[in-house]
C-alpha positions in Angstrom: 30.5 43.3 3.7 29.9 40.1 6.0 33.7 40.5 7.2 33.0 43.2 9.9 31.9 42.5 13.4 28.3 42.4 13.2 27.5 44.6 15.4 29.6 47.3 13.1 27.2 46.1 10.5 24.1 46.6 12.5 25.4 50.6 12.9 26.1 50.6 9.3 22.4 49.4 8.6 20.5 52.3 10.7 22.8 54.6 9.6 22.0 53.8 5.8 18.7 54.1 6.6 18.8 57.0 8.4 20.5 58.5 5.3 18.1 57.2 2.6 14.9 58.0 5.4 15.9 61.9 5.5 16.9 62.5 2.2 13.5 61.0 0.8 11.6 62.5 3.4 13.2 66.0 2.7 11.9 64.9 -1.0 15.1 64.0 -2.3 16.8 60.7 -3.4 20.2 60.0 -2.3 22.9 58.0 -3.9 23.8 54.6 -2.2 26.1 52.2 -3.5 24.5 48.3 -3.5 25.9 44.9 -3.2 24.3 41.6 -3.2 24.4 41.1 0.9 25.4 37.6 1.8 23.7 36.0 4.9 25.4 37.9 8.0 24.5 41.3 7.0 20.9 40.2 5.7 20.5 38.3 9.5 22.3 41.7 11.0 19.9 44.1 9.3 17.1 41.9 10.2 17.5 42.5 13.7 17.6 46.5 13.3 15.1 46.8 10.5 13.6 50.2 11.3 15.1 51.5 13.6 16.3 55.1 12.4 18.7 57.8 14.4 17.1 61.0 15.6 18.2 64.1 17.0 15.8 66.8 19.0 13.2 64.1 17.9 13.9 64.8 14.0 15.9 62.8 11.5 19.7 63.0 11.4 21.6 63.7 8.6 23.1 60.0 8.8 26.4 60.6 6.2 29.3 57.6 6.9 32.5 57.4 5.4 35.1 54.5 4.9 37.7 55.7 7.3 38.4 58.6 9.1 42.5 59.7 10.3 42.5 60.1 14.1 39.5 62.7 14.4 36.5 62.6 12.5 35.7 66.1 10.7 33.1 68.5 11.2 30.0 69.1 8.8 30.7 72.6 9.3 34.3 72.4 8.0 33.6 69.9 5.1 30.3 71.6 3.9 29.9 74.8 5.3 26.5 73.3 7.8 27.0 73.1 11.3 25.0 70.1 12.5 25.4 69.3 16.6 26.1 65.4 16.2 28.6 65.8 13.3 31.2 67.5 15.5 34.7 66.4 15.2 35.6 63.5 17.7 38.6 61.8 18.6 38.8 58.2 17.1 42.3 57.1 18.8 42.2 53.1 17.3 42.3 54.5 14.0 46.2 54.9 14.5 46.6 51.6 15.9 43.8 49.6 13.4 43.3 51.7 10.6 44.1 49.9 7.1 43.5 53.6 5.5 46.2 55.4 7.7 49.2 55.9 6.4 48.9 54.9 2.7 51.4 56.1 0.4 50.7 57.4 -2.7 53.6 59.3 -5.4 53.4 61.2 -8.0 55.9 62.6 -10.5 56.5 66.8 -10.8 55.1 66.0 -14.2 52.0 64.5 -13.5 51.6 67.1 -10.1 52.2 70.0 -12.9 49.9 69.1 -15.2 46.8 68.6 -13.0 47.6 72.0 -11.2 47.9 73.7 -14.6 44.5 72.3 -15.6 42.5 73.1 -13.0 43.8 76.1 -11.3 45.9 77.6 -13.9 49.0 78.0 -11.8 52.2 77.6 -13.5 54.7 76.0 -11.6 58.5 76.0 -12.1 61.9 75.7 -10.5 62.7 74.2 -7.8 59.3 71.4 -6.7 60.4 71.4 -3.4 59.2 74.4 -3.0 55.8 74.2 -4.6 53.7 73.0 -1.8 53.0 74.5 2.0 50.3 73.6 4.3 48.9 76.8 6.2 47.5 75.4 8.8 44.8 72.1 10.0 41.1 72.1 10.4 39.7 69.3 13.0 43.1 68.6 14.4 44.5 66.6 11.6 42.7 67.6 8.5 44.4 70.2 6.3 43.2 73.4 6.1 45.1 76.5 4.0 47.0 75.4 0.9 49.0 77.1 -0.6 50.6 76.5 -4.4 53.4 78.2 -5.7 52.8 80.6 -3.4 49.0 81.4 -3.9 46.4 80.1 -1.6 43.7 80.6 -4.2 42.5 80.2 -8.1 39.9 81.4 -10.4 37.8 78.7 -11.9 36.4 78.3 -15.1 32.8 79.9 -14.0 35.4 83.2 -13.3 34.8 82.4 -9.4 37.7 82.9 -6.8 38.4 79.1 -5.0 40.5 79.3 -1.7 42.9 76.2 -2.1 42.4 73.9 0.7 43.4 70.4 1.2 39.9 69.4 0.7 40.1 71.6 -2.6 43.5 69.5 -3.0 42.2 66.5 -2.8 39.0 66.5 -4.8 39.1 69.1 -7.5 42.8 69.5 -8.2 44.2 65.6 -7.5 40.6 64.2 -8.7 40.0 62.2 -5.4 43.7 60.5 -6.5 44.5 61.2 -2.6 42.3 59.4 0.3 42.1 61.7 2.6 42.4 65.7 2.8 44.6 64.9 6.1 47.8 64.4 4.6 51.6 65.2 4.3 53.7 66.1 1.5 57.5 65.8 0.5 59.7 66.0 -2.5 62.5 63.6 -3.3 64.9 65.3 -6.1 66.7 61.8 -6.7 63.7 60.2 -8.0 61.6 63.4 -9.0 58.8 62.0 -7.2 55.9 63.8 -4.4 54.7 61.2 -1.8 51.5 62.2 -0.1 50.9 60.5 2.9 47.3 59.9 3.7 45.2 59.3 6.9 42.2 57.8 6.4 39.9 57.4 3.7 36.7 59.9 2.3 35.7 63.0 3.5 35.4 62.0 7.4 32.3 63.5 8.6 30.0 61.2 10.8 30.3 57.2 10.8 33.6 55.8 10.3 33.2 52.0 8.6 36.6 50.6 9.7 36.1 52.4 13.0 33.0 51.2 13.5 34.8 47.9 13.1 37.3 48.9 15.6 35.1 49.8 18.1 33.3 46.5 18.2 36.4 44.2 18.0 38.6 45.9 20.0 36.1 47.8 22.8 33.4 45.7 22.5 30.8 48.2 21.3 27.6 47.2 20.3 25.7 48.6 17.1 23.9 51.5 19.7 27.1 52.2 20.9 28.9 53.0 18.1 26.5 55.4 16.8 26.6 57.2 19.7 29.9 57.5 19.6 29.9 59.0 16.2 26.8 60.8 16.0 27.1 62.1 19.8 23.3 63.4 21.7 21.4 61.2 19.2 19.3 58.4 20.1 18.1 55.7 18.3 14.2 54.6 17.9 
């Protein structure tokens, strides 16, 4: 939207491009969401229109996300593809800035149950306090190993074996109901209640929106800048 700096609207422009650029020249058609722009961003894409990231001299894989929770994460640990600019990196104002870190989010041991049950087919009982332990963290902050009830892993309904993950957590077991897959958990017995605490806001690999924001406003980063700073070794032409 016209709200952010303009120069985090500028990054968000060639990245976009980038994005739709190498999907259609790799002869596929990506999905963007579309607003009507107002007259900032169509003046701020104006003044990049064409310009495109490359790495090595070839198109980048360009993803963005809304916010990411101290680190960005690695292609590698979110997909499986180790690219050389989508490394994790160190984003320090998100904690300071970040309107996605640190949302709170509860949910009763009813509701928790029932969306375990349906997709993983784990039964839990006694005690919910006990149901959840993270394993360990991926990219710093981002957790990795989950385990449920005890059991770190499921059989889907294609009769395939799922290691349970926060990612896994977040996406297939909560349906995306959590921001982030860096987050903490805890129990409250008075109220019955789980309270996940999030940090940051989509799957975190590459651009960061609101830390693109942050940069500019609060560093002074211009649009070249910032996508160096989140695509690192890339250059822009």
């Amino acid at each position: 939207g016209g709200g952010f700096n303009e120069e985090a609207i500028k990054a968000q422009a060639v990245a976009a491009y980038t994005y739709i650029k190498y999907y259609n020249d790799n002869g596929n058609v990506p999905y963007v969401a579309v607003r009507t722009p107002n007259d900032t961003v169509k003046n701020c894409v104006n003044e990049v229109l064409g310009q495109a990231i490359y790495y090595n001299g070839t198109l980048i894989q360009a993803v963005y996300g809304a916010s990411t929770a101290g680190y960005t994460s690695s292609a590698k640990n979110v997909w499986g593809i180790d690219y050389p600019y989508l490394q994790s990196i160190r984003c320090e104002l998100d904690s300071l800035y970040e309107p996605n870190y640190g949302v709170k989010t509860t949910f009763t041991s009813e509701e928790i149950r029932s969306k375990v049950r349906s997709v993983t087919g784990i039964e839990l009982g006694g005690d919910p306090g006990t149901w959840f332990a993270i394993k360990d963290y991926i990219d710093n902050v981002y957790v990795g190993s989950f385990s449920i009830g005890g059991q770190t892993e499921y059989t889907d309904g294609d009769g395939d074996s799922v290691q349970i993950t926060g990612r896994v957590m977040r996406e297939k077991i909560m349906d995306f109901g959590l921001r982030s897959a860096s987050f903490e958990v805890s129990y409250s017995s008075d109220t019955d209640k789980f309270t996940f605490t999030t940090y940051g806001y989509g799957h975190g690999v590459g651009l960061s929106q609101h830390g693109a924001n942050n940069l500019a406003n609060y560093w002074g980063y211009d649009y070249e800048e910032i996508l160096e700073f989140y695509y690192p070794g890339t250059v822009i032409m």
